[in-house]
C-alpha positions as CSV (number, residue, x, y, z in Angstrom):
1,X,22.1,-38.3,-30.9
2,X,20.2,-36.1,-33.6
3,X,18.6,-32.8,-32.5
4,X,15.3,-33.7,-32.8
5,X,16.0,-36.8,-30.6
6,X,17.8,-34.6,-27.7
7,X,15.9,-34.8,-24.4
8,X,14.3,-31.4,-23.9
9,X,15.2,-29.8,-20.7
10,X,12.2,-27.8,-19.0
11,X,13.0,-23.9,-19.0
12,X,13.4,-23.4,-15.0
13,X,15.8,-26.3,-15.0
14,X,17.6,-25.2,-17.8
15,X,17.7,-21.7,-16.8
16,X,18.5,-22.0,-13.1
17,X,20.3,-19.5,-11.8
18,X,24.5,-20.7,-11.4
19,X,26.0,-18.0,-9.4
20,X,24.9,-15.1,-6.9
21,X,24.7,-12.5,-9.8
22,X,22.1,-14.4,-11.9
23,X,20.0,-14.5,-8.9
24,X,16.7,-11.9,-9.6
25,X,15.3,-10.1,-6.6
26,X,17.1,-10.7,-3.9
27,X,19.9,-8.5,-3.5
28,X,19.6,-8.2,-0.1
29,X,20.3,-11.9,0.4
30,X,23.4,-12.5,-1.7
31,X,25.0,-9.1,-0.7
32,X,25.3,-10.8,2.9
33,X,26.2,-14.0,1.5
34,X,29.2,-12.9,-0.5
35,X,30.7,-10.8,2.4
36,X,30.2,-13.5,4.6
37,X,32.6,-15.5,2.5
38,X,34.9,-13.0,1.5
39,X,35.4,-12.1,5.1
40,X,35.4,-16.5,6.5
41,X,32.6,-15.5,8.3
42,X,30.1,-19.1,7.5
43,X,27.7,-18.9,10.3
44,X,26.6,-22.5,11.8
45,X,22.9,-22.4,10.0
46,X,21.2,-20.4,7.7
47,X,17.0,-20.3,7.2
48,X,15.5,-19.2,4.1
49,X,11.8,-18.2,4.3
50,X,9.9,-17.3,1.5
51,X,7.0,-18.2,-1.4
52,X,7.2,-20.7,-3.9
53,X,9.6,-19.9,-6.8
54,X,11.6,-17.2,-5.6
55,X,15.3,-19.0,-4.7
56,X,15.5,-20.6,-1.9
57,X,16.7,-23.9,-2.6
58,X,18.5,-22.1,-5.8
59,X,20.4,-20.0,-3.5
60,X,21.0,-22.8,-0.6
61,X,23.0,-24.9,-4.0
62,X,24.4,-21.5,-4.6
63,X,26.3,-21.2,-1.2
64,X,27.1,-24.8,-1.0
65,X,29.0,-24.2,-3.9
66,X,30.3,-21.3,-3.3
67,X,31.9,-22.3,0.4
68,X,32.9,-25.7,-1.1
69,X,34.4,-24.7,-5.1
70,X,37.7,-25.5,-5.5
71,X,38.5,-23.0,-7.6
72,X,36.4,-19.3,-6.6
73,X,35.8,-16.8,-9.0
74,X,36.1,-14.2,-5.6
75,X,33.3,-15.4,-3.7
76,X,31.5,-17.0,-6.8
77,X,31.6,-20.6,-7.1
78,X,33.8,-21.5,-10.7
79,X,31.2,-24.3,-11.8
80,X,33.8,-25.9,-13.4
81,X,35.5,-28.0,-10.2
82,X,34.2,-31.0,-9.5
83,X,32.7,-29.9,-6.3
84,X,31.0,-27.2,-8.0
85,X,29.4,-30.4,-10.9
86,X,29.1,-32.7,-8.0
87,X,26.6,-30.5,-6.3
88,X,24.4,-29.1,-9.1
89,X,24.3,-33.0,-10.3
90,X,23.1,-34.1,-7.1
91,X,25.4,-36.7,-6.2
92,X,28.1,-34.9,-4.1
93,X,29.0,-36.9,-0.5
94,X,29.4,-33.8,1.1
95,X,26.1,-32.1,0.3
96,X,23.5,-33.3,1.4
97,X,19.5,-32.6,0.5
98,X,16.8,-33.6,2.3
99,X,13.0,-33.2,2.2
100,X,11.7,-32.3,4.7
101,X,8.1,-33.2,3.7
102,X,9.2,-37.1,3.4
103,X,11.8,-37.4,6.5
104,X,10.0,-35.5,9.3
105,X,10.3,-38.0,11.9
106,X,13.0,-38.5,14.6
107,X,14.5,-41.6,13.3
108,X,15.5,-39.3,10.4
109,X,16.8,-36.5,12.4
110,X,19.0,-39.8,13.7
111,X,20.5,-40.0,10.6
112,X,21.8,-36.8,10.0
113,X,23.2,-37.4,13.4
114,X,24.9,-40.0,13.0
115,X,26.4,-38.3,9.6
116,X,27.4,-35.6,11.3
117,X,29.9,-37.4,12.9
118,X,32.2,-37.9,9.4
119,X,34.5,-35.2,7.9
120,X,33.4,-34.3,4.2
121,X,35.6,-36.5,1.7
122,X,36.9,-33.8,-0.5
123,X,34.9,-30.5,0.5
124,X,35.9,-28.0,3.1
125,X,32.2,-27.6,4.5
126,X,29.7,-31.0,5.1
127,X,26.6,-29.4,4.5
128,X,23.0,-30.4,5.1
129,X,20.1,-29.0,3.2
130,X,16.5,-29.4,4.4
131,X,13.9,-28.4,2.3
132,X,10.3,-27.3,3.8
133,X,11.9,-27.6,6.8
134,X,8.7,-26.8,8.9
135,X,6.9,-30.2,7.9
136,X,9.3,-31.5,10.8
137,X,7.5,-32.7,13.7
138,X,8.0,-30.9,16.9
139,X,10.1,-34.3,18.7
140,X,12.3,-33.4,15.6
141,X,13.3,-30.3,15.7
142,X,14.1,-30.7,19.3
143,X,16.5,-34.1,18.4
144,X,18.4,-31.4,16.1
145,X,18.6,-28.6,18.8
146,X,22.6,-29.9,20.5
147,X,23.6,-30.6,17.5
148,X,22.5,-27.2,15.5
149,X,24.0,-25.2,18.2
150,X,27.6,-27.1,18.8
151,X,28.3,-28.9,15.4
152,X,31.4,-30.2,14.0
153,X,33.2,-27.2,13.0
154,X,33.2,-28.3,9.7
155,X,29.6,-28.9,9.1
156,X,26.8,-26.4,8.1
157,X,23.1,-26.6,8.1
158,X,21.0,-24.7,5.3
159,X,17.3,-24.7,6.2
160,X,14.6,-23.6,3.1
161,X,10.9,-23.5,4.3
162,X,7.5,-21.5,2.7
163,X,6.2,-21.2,6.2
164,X,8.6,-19.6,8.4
165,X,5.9,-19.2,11.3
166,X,5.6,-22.9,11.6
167,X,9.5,-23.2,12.7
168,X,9.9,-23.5,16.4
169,X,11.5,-20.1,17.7
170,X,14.2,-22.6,19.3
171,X,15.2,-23.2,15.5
172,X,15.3,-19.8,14.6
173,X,17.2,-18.4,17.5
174,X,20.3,-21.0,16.1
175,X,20.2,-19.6,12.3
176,X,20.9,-16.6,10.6
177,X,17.7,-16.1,8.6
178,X,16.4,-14.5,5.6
179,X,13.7,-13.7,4.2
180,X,13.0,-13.7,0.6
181,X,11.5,-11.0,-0.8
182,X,8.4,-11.4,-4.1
183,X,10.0,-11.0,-7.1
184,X,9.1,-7.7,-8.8
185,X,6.5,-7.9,-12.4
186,X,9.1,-5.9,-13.7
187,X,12.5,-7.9,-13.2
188,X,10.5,-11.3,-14.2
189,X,9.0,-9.7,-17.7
190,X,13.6,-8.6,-18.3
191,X,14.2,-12.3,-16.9
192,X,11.7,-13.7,-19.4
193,X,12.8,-11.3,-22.5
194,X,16.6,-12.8,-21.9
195,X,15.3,-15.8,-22.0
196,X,13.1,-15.8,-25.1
197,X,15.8,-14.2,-27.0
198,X,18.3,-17.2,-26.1
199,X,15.7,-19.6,-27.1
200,X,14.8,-17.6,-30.8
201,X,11.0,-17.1,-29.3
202,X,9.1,-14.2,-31.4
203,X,6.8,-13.0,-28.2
204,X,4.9,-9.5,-27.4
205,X,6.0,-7.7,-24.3
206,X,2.2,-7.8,-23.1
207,X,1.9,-11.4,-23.4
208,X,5.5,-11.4,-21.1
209,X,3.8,-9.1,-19.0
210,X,0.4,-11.6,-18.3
211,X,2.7,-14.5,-17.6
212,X,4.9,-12.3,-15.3
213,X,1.3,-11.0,-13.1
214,X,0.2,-15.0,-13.7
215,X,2.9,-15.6,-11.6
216,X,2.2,-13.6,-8.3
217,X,6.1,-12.9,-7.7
218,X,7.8,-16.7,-8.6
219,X,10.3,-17.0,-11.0
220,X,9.4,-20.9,-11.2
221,X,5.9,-20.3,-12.2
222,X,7.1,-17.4,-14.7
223,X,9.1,-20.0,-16.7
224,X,6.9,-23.2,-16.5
225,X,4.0,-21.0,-18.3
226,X,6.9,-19.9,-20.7
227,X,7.6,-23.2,-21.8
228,X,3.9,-24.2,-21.7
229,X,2.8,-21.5,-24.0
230,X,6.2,-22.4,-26.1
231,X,4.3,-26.0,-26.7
232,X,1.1,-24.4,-27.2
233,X,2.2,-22.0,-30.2
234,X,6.1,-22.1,-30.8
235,X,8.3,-19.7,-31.5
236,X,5.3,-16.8,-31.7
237,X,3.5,-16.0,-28.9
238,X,0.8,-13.3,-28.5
239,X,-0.5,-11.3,-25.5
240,X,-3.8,-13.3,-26.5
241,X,-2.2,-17.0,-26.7
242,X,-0.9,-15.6,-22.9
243,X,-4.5,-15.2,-21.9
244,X,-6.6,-17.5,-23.0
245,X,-3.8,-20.5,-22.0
246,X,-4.1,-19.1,-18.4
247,X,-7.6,-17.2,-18.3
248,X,-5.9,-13.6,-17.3
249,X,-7.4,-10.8,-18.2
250,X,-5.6,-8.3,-20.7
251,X,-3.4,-5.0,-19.5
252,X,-5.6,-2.6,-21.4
253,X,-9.5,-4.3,-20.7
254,X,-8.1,-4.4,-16.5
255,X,-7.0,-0.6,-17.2
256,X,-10.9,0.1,-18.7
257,X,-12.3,-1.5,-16.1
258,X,-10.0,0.5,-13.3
259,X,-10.5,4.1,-15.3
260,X,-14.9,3.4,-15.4
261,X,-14.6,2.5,-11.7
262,X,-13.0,5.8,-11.3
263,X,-15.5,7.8,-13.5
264,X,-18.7,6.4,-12.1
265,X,-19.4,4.8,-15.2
266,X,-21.3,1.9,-14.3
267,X,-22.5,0.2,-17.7
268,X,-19.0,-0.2,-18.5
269,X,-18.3,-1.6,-15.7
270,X,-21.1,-4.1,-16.2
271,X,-20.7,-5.0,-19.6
272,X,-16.3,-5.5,-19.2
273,X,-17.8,-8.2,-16.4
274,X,-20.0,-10.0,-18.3
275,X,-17.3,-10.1,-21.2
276,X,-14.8,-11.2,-18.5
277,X,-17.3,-14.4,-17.0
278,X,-18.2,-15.3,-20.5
279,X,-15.2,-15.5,-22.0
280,X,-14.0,-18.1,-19.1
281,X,-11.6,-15.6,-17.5
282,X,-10.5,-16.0,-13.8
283,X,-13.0,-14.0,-11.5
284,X,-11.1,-14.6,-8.2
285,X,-7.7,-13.5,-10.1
286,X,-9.2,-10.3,-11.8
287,X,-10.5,-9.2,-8.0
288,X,-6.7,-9.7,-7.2
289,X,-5.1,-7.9,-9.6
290,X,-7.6,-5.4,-9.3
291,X,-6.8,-4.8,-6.0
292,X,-2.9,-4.5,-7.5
293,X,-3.8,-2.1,-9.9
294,X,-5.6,0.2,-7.2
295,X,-2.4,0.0,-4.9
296,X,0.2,0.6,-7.7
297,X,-2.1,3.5,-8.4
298,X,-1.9,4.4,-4.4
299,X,1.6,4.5,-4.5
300,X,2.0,6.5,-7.7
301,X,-0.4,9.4,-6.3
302,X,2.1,9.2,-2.8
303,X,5.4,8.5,-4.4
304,X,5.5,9.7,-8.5
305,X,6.3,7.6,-11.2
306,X,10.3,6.5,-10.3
307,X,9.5,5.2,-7.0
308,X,11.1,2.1,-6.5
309,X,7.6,0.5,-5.1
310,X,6.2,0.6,-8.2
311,X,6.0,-2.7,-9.7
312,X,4.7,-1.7,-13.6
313,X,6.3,-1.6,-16.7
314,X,6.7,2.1,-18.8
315,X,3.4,1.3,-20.5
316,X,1.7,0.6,-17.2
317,X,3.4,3.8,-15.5
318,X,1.6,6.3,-18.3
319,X,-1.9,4.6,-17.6
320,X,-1.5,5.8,-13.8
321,X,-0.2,8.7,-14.7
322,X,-4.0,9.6,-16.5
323,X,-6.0,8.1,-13.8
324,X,-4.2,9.5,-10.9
325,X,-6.0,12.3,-12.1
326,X,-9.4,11.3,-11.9
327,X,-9.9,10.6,-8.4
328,X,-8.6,12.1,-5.4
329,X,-6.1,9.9,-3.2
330,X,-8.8,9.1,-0.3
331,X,-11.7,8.0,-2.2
332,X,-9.0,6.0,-4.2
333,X,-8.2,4.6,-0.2
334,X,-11.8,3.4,-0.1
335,X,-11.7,2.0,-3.2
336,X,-9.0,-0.1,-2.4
337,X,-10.8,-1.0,1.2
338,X,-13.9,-2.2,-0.8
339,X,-11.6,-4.5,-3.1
340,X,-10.0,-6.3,0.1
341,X,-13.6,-7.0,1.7
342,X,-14.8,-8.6,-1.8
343,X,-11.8,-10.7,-2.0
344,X,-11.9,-11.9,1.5
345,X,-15.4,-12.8,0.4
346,X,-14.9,-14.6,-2.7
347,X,-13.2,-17.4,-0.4
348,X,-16.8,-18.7,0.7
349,X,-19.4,-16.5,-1.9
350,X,-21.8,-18.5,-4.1
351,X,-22.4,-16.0,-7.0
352,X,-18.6,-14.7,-7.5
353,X,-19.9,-12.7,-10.4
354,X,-22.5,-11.0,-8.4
355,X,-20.6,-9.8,-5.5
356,X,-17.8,-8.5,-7.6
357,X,-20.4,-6.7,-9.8
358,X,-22.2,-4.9,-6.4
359,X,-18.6,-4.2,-5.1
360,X,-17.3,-2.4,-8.4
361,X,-20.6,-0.9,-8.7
362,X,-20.5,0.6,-5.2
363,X,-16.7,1.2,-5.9
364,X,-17.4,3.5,-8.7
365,X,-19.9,5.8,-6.5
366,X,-17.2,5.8,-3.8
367,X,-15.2,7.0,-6.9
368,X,-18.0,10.4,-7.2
369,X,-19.2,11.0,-4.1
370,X,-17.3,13.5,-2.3
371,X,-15.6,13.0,1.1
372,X,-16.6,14.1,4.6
373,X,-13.3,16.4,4.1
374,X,-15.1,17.8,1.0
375,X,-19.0,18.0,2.4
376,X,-17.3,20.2,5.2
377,X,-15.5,22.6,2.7
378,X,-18.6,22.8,0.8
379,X,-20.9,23.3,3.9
380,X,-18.2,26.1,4.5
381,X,-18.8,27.6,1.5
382,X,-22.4,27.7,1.2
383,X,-22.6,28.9,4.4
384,X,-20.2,31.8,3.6
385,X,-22.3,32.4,0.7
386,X,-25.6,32.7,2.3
387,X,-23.9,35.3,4.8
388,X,-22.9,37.2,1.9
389,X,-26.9,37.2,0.7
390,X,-28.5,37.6,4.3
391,X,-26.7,40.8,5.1
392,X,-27.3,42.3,1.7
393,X,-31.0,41.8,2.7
394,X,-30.8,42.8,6.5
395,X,-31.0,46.6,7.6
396,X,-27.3,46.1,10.0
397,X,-24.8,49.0,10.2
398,X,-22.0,46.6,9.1
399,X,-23.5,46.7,5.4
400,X,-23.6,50.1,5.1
401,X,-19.8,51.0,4.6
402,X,-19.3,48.5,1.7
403,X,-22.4,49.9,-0.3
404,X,-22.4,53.6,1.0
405,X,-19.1,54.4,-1.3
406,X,-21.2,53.1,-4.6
407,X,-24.0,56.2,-4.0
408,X,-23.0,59.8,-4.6
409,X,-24.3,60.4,-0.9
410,X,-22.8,63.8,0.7
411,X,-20.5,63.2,3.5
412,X,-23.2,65.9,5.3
413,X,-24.9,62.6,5.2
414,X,-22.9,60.5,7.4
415,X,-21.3,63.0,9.7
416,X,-25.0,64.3,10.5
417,X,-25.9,62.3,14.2
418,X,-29.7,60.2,13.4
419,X,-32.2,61.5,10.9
420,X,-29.5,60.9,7.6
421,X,-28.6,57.2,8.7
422,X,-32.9,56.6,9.2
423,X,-33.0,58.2,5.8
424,X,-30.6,55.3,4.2
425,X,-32.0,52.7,6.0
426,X,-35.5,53.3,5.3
427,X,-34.3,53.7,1.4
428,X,-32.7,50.5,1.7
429,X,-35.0,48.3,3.2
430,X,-37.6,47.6,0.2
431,X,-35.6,46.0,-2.4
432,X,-34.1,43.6,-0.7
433,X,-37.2,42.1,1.0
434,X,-39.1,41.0,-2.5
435,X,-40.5,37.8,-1.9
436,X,-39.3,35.3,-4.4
437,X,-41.4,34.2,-7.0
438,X,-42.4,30.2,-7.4
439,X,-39.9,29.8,-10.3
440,X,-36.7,31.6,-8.7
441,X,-37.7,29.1,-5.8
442,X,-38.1,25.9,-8.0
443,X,-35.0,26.5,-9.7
444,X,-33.1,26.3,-6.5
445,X,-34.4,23.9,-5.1
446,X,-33.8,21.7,-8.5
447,X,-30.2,23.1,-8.6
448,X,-27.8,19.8,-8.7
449,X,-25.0,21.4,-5.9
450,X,-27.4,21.8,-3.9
451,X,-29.3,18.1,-4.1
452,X,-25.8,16.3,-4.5
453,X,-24.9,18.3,-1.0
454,X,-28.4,16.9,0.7
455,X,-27.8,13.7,-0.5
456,X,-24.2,13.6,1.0
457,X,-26.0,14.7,4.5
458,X,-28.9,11.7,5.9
459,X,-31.7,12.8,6.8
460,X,-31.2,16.9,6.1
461,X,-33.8,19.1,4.2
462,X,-34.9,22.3,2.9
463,X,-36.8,24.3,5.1
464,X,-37.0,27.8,3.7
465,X,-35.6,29.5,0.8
466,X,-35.1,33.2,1.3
């Protein structure tokens, strides 16, 4: 067969992970597997919990292999045996996969049963893998309890399921389980850049990056809008291609966006929306990875730019660099408050454009308007101010030593018992009592601190200026 007649194999197939070490993101998982096999220690069931795309099954074929592979690499499986091509084929007697979607009843529980009951042909390990394991009905899972708990010592059950809340704790209790962790942006735009290099594909790190947030933590997903931009465009893809296939926003207009919410710049903010709904973007995805962009920035002002929670690239770690400087960390807080009430609204909203407008528009005055921590260290302030001016203006002995060293007075002066001290008071008392004129007053009372403090306090107003 020519290569243009060769069958084209989709990229998540094609690129599914063989062995424990190609395995992205979940460390945590395969560290226990391999030293559960190095040290014989194969527990009776195992229950994988996680989101779409991230490995479960991968890593269920994974262990079958790996306990059943004739020849080990260690505690990888060889993938040359033919155990090893058996299983990732599909057609090995002593792995079984089932779904759990299509065979949820207890006649099918039978069946594995009654399978139980025979010795794997040429395998160490029988092993039976259920797939969305919760879609079993509740007569089900009890029909599998006895035999989950006491099997055949040389079978093993390996449960994968989405929705780990739906298994009965009875289940549970019986497995060792794990839970499967989001992949980070970060590992799936190095995932993808391997990959487009082994398939020749010219492609810009941004438009790696859009796929990789397109994908909300699957690997799956990651690919199959690889290979569908790959038939969109070839062996060139730009950032652009990436975004109008999927209707993402680009890194730089969310990072505009995010920097005039945080500067109170409001007809920004209006027109980068407008822009965003006519161009056919995503509304309910830009509120989402919004509210991304707000908690990367949370963690960068808490953590600094190497912590490990940080799920951006180098380019994405310099833009929160700049606008962790713009805002201080608890208005940032409300920000972030404000973008998780809008998107638990967009789930029943008419106008989707509308209520994210009015909640980025009250977002950026969140962004300006100081805190109660900051009204009180300003009312502090002005009231230590105003101290400062009263006294100078009151006729109280406590004045009198701070402004008594500026006049050449005698020190006959002070020593002497009443009539000196009436003498400075009485020379002291006339300048400051000048009334204020009508313009010193206006221009106080049109000072900006003082009408951005009133405005931060409901319902307060001037009553005298002296």
């Amino acid at each position: 067969m020519s290569s243009s007649q060769q069958i084209h194999i989709a990229l998540p197939l094609k690129y599914r992970p063989m062995t424990f070490d190609d395995v992205v993101g979940q460390e945590h998982v395969t560290r226990t597997l391999r030293h559960a096999i190095k040290s014989g220690r194969i527990a009776n069931a195992y229950l994988f919990i996680g989101s779409r795309g991230i490995g479960k099954t991968t890593l269920s074929r994974i262990f079958a292999k790996a306990i059943n592979c004739l020849n080990p690499n260690g505690v990888e499986p060889c993938g040359e045996c033919s155990n090893c091509k058996q299983i990732v084929e599909g057609r090995s007697l002593d792995v079984v996969e089932i779904d759990g979607a299509s065979h949820n009843k207890v006649e099918d529980v039978h069946q594995i049963i009654d399978a139980v009951q025979f010795a794997p042909t040429s395998s160490k390990y029988k092993i039976f893998i259920v797939d969305e394991v919760h879609m079993l009905t509740s007569a089900a899972f009890n029909a599998l309890l006895k035999t989950l708990e006491e099997p055949p010592p040389y079978v093993r059950f390996i449960f994968a399921t989405t929705e780990g809340d739906k298994v009965l704790p009875t289940i549970i209790s019986r497995c060792q389980r794990f839970d499967l962790r989001r992949i980070l942006t970060n590992q799936i735009v190095s995932r993808l850049e391997y990959i487009c290099e082994k398939e020749n594909i010219n492609v810009d790190r941004d438009a790696l990056l859009a796929i990789a947030r397109g994908a909300e933590g699957g690997m799956r997903d990651a690919l199959s809008s690889l290979d569908q931009l790959i038939s969109f465009r070839g062996n060139t893809i730009t950032e652009e291609d990436a975004l109008n296939v999927f209707g993402l926003v680009s890194r730089k207009a969310l990072e505009d966006l995010a920097r005039a919410m945080l500067t109170g710049d409001a007809a920004t903010i209006l027109h980068s929306v407008e822009l965003f709904d006519s161009a056919g973007k995503n509304m309910r995805r830009l509120a989402g990875e919004l509210m991304q962009h707000f908690r990367n920035l949370i963690v960068f002002q808490a953590l600094g730019k190497n912590a490990p929670e940080l799920e951006v690239t180098a380019d994405q770690a310099d833009s929160l660099e700049e606008q962790a400087k713009l805002c201080h960390p608890s208005r940032i807080f409300k920000i972030a408050d404000l973008l998780a009430e809008m998107d638990d609204k967009l789930r029943y909203v008419l106008s989707v454009r509308t209520l994210i407008e009015m909640t980025l528009l009250k977002a950026s005055r969140v962004a300006k308007v100081a805190t109660i921590e900051e009204v009180m260290r300003a009312v502090q302030a002005l009231k230590a101010g105003m101290n400062v001016s009263i006294e100078t203006q009151k006729v109280s002995t406590p004045v009198q030593p701070a402004e008594v060293p500026q006049k050449p007075a005698p020190v006959e002066v002070v020593q002497k018992k009443e009539a000196p001290q009436a003498k400075v008071v009485e020379k002291k008392e006339e300048a400051p009592r000048r009334e204020l004129t009508a313009e010193e007053r206006r221009k106080i009372l049109d000072d900006d601190k003082l009408n951005n403090l009133l405005n931060t306090l409901p319902g307060s107003k001037v009553i005298d200026v002296r």
